[in-house]
N, C-alpha and C positions, 0 to 999 in steps of 0.2 A: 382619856378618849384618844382614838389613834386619829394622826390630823390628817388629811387628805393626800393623795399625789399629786404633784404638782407636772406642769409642762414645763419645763427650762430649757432656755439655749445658754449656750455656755461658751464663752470664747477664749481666749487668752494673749498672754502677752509674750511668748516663744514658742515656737511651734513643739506640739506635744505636748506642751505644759500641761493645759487642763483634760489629759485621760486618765490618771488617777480620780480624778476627782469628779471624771464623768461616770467614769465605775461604781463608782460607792453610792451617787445618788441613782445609777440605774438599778445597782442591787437592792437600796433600799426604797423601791418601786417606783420610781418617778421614771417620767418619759423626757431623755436628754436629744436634745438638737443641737447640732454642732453649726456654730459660725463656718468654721473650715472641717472638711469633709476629710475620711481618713486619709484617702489618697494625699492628702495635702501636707502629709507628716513630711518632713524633713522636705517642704520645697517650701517659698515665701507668698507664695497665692495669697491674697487679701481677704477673700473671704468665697462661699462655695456660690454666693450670686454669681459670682465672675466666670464661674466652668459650665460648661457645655451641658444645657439642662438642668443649669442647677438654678436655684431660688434662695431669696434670704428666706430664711423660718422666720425671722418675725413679721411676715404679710399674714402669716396665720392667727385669723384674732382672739386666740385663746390661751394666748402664751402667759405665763405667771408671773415668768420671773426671767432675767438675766443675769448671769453670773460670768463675772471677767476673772480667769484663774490667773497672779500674778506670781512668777517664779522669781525673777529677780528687782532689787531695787532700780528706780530708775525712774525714767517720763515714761509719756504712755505710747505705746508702740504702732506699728501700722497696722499690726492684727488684734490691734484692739478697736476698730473701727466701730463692731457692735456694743460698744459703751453709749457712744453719740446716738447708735440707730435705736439702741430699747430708752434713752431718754426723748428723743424726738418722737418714739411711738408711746412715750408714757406709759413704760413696762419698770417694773420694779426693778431696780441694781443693785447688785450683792458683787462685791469686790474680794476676794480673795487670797488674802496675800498680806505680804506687813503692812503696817498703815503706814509707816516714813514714805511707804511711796506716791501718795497722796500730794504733798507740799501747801495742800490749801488750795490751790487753785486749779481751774479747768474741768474737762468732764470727773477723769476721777475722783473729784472731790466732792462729785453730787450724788455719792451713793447713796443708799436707801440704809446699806450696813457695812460696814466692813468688817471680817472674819478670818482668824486661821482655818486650814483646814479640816481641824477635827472637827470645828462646829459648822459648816459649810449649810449642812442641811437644815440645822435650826435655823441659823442665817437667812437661808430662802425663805422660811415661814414665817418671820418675823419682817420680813421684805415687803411680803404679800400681803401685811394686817389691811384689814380698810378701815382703817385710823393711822395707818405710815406716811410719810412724805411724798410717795408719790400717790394713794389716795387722795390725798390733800390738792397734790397741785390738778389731777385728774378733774374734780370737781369743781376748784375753781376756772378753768378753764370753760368745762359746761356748763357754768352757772352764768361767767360772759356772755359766754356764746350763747345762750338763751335771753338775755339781758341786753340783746346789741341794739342800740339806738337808742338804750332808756340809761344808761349807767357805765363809765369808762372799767375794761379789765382791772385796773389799776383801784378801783373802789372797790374790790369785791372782797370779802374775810370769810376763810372757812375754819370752823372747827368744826373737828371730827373726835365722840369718844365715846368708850367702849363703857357700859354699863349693865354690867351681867354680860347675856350673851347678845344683847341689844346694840346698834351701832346710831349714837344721836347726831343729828347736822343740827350745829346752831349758822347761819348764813348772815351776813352783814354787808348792806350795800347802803350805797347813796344814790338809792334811786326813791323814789314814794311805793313804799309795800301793798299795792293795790291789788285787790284780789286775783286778778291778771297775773303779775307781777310773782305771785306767792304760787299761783297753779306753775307758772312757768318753772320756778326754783326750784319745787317740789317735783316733778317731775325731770328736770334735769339733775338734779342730787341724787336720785334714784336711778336713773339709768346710768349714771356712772358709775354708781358703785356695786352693779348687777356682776361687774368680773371679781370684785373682792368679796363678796359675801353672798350666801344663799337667798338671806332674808332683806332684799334689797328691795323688793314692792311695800314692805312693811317698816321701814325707816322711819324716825320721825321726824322731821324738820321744822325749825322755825324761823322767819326770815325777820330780821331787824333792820333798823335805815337808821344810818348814823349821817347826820346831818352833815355836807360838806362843810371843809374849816374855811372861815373865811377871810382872807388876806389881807391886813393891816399895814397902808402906805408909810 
C-alpha cells in the first residue's frame, strides 16, 4: 500500500547540508519547507522567521514531521534551532545523521528516530505513527489539559497501539473515572490523534484510575 505524502520541514546543522536530502524527499512527493530559505545558503541567518516577510513553517498546523539533517559530528548548532521549535510544537523529529552525535542529552536526544540518509523517508513515516513517542506525549498532554483540576499532569499514563489497522488508547489516571471524566478523555484522545491518523473519531479508549500510592512515615 503506497503510504501518504507527508508535509516536512527540514532544517540542519551547516548551512546546505540538508538540500540533498530535501531533494529526494521532494522527488519522492512530499512537500519540504525549509527552516532556512535558499537565499540563506552560505550565510549564518538562524532561521527564515528572521527575513523580511518571512515566517516559521511550523505555525502551519499541518505539518508531519521535522527533520534535522546532520553533516557533521558534534553539539547541536544554531541552525538547528527548529529541533526545540517541532518539539515545543509537538511535531514529530527525525534526526539525520550519525547517532554519536546525539550524547544522551538535550534536544537532540528526543528524537522520534534517528536515521542515515538512505533511510530518511521511512524515518519520517515511522516518525509520524500514532503510536510513536511523540503521539504519546501529544495525548498525554490533552488528556491533562482536559483533566485540569481533577488529576496532576504527572498522574496521567498513556498507551497507544496498533492492532491491525485500529489505533487503541488504554489511559491511566488518578483521578475517579466518572462518566464526565471518561467523555472528557475520550474526546481529548481523539482530537489528538486527528493529525496522526484518519480513523481518529473511531479510536477506542479506555480510561483506568490507578489509585494514588500513599506515603509511609
Amino acid at each position: 500500500m503506497r503510504r501518504r505524502s507527508l508535509k516536512i520541514v527540514i532544517t540542519e546543522s551547516h548551512t546546505g547540508g540538508c538540500e540533498p536530502v530535501a531533494s529526494e524527499l521532494t522527488a519522492a512527493g512530499h512537500r519540504v519547507l525549509r527552516c532556512h530559505g535558499e537565499s540563506a545558503v552560505g550565510s549564518e541567518a538562524p532561521c527564515v522567521a528572521w527575513t523580511a516577510g518571512g515566517g516559521c513553517p511550523l505555525i502551519a498546523p499541518d505539518v508531519d514531521v521535522v527533520v534535522d539533517v546532520r553533516t557533521e559530528v558534534g553539539p547541536q548548532t544554531v541552525r538547528e534551532q527548529g529541533v526545540m521549535c517541532a518539539l515545543v510544537a509537538g511535531v514529530p523529529l527525525v534526526i539525520c545523521g550519525p547517532a554519536d552525535t546525539l550524547g544522551g542529552t538535550g534536544a537532540l536526544s528526543r528524537a522520534d528516530v534517528v536515521c542515515g540518509r538512505a533511510d530518511v523517508e521511512a524515518a519520517c513515516h515511522r516518525a509520524f505513527s500514532p503510536v510513536g513517542p511523540t503521539a504519546h506525549r501529544v495525548v498525554a498532554r490533552a488528556v491533562s489539559r482536559a483533566l485540569a483540576g481533577v488529576t496532576a499532569p504527572a498522574d496521567v499514563h498513556v498507551d497507544l497501539t496498533a492492532r491491525e489497522s485500529v489505533v487503541v488508547a488504554d489511559i491511566t489516571v488518578a483521578a475517579s473515572p466518572t462518566a464526565t471524566a471518561f467523555r472528557r478523555v475520550r474526546g481529548a484522545v481523539r482530537t489528538a490523534l486527528a493529525p496522526f491518523t484518519p480513523a481518529w473519531p473511531y479510536v477506542p479508549v479506555t480510561l483506568y484510575y490507578r489509585a494514588p500510592e500513599t506515603r509511609r512515615e
